[in-house]
C-alpha positions as CSV (number, residue, x, y, z in Angstrom):
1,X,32.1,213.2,-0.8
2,X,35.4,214.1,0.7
3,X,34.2,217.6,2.2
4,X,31.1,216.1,3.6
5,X,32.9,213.8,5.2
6,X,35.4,216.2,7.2
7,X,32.3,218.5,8.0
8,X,30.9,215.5,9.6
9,X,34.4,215.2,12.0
10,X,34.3,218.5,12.5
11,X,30.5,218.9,14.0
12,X,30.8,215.6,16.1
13,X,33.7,217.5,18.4
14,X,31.9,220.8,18.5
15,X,28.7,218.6,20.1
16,X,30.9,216.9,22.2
17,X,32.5,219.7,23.6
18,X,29.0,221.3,24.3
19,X,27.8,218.1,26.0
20,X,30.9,218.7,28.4
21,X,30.2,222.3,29.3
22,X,26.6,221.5,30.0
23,X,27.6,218.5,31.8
24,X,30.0,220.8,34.2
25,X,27.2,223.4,34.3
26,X,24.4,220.5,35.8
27,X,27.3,219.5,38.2
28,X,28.4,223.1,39.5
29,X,24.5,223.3,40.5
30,X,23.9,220.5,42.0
31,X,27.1,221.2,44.2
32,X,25.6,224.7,44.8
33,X,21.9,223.1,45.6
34,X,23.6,220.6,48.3
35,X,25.6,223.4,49.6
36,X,22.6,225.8,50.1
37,X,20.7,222.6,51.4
38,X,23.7,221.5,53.8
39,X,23.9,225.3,55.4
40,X,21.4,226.1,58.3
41,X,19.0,228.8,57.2
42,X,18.1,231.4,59.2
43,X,14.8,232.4,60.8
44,X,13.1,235.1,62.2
45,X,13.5,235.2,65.5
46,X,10.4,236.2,67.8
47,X,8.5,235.3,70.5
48,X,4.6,236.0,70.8
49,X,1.8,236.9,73.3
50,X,-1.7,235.4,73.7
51,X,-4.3,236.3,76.2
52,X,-7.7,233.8,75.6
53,X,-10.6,233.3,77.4
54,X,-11.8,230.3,80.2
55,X,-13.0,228.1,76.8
56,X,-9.0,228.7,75.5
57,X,-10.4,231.1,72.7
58,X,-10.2,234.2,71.9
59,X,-13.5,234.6,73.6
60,X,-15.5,234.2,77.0
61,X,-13.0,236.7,78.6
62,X,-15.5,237.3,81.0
63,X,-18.7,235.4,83.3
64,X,-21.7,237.1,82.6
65,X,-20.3,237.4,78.7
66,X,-20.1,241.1,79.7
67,X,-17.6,243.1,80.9
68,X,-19.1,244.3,83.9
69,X,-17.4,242.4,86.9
70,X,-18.7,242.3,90.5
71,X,-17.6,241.6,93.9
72,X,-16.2,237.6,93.9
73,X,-16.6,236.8,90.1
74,X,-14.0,234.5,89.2
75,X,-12.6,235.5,85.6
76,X,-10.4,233.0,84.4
77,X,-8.0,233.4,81.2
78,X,-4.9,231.3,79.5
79,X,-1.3,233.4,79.1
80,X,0.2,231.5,76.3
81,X,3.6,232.2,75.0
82,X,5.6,230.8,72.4
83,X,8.7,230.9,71.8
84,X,11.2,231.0,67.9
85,X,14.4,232.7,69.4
86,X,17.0,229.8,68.9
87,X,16.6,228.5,72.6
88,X,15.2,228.0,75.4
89,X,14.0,231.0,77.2
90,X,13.1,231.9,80.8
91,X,10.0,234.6,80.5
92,X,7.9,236.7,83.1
93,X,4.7,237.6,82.8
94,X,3.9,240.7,84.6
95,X,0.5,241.8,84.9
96,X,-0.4,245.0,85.7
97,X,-3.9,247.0,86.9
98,X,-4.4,250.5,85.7
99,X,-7.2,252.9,84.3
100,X,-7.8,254.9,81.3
101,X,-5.5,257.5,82.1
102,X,-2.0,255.3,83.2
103,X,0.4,254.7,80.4
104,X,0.7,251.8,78.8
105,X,4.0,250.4,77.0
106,X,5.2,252.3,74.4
107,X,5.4,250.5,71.2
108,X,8.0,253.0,69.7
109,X,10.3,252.8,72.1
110,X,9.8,249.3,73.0
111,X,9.3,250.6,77.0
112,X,6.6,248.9,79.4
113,X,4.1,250.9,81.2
114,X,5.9,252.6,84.5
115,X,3.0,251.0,86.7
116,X,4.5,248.4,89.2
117,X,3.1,245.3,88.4
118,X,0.8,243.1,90.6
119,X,1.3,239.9,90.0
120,X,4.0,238.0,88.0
121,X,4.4,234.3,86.5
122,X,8.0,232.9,85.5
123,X,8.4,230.0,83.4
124,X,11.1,228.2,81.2
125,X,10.4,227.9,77.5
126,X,11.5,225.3,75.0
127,X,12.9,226.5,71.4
128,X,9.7,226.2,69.0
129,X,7.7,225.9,71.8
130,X,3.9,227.2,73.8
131,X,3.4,227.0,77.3
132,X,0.1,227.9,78.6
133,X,-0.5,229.8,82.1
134,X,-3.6,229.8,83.9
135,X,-4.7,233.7,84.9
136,X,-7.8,233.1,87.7
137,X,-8.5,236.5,89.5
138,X,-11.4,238.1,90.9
139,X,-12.1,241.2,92.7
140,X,-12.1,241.0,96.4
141,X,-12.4,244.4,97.4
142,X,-13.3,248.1,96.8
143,X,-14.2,251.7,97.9
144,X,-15.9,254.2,96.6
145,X,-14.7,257.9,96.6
146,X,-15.9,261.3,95.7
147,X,-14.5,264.1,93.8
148,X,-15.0,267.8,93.6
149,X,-17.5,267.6,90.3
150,X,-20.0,265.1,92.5
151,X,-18.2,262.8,90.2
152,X,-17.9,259.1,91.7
153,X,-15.0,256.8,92.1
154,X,-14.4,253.2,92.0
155,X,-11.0,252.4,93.6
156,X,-9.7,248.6,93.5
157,X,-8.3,247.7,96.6
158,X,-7.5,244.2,96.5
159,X,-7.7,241.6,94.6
160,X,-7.5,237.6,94.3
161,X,-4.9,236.1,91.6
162,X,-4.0,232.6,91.2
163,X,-4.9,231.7,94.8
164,X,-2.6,234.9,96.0
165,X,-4.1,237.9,97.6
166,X,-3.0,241.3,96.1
167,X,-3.1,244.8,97.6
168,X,-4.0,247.0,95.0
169,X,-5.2,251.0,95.0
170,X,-6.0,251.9,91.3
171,X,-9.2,254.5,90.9
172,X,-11.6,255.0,88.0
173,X,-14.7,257.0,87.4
174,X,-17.9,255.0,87.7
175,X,-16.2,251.7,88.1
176,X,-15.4,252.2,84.2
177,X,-12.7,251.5,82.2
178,X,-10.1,249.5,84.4
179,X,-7.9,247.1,82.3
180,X,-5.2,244.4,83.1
181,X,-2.1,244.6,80.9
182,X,0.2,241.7,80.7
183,X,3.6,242.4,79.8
184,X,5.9,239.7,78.3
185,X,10.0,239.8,79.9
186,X,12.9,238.0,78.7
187,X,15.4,237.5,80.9
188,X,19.0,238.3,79.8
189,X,21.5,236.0,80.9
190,X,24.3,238.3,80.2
191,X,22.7,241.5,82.3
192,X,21.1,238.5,84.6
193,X,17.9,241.0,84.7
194,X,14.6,240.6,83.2
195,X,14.2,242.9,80.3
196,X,11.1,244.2,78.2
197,X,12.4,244.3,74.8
198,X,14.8,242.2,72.7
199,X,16.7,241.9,69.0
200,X,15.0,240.2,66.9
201,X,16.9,238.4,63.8
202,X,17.2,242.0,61.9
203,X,18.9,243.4,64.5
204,X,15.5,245.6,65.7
205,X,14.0,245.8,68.7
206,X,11.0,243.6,69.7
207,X,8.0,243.6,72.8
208,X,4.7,242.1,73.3
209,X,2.1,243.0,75.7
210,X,-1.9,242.3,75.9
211,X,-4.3,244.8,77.5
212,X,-8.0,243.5,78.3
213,X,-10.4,246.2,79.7
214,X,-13.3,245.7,82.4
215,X,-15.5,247.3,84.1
216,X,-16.5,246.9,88.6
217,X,-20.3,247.1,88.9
C-alpha cells in the first residue's frame, strides 16, 4: 500500500513537468506565428504588358476582323499596364513600326529593338495598380516601290496616332507583314533616364514588350 502510494507522487510530478514543456513549446510558436505575421512579406516584384482590342479583349485587333488595313481605317487598341514594383512608377510606352526583317527586343539580353520609335505615351502608375491607354492610329499614307526581282513594295509613309501625325518610311514586300511593337520603359530616378529593363525581386533582369502584325492592302 505504501509503494503504490509513493509511485503515485512520483508520476503526478513527471506529468506536471511534461504539461510545462508542452505549455512553453505552444507559447514559443505562437510568438514565432505573430512574429512571421508582424514581419512584411515580400513579393515578386513585376510589372506587366497588355495590348487588347477596340472591345478591351484580347480580340477585334482589327476593323474588317482581318488583318488587311487600308488607306483611313481607324484601328483602335487599349495599352494597359500594371504595375507590383513597391511604388509608384512613371512608365513610357514607345511604339515602334517595323517589317519582317527589323529586330525586335531581345529577350536574353533584356535590349529593345534599335528602331526609333514613333510615337510614345508617359503616364504615372500607382503601386498595385492598371492604367489603360487608348492606341487610335490609322494609315494616312503610302508609296509603292519596285525592286530589281519585279518584286513590289509597300512603304508607310505617314501615319495618324492619337490625333498626332507621324512621318514614317518603313518598307515591306506586298504591303505584307508590317507590325507595331510596343515597348514598355521604366524610368530610373537615380539615372533620371528611361530605361528598358529592370531588377525584379530575385535580383534578375526584367522587360515587356507586345508586337501585333498587319498587313496595307
Amino acid at each position: 500500500m505504501v509503494g503504490r502510494v509513493i509511485d503515485s507522487y512520483i508520476v503526478k510530478p513527471l506529468r506536471s513537468r511534461q504539461f510545462l514543456i508542452m505549455l512553453a513549446v505552444l507559447i514559443a510558436v505562437s510568438m514565432s506565428i505573430a512574429y512571421v505575421a508582424s514581419v512584411p512579406r515580400d513579393y515578386e516584384r513585376f510589372m506587366s504588358l497588355s495590348t487588347l482590342g477596340r472591345g478591351m479583349m484580347a480580340s477585334d485587333y482589327y476593323p474588317s476582323n482581318t488583318p488587311n488595313i487600308g488607306l483611313g481605317d481607324e484601328v483602335l487598341w487599349h495599352i494597359q499596364v500594371y504595375n507590383r514594383m513597391g511604388s509608384a512608377e512613371y512608365i513610357a510606352i514607345r511604339v515602334k513600326l517595323l517589317n519582317a526583317d527589323m529586330p525586335i527586343p531581345d529577350d536574353n539580353m533584356h535590349t529593345p529593338s534599335p528602331v526609333d520609335h514613333v510615337y510614345e505615351m508617359r503616364q504615372v502608375v500607382a503601386h498595385d495598380s492598371t492604367i489603360t491607354m487608348p492606341l487610335r492610329w490609322s494609315i494616312v499614307t503610302v508609296t509603292e516601290e519596285s525592286s530589281d526581282d519585279g518584286g513590289r513594295y509597300v512603304v508607310i509613309k505617314e501615319m495618324l496616332i492619337n490625333g498626332e501625325r507621324i512621318s514614317t518610311d518603313v518598307k515591306s514586300k506586298d504591303g505584307k507583314d508590317f507590325r507595331l511593337v510596343m515597348e514598355l520603359w521604366r524610368y530610373n530616378p537615380e539615372s533620371r533616364v528611361f530605361e528598358f529593363s529592370w531588377l525584379d525581386s530575385m535580383n534578375e533582369r526584367r522587360s515587356v514588350w507586345n508586337q501585333i502584325w498587319f498587313n496595307v492592302r
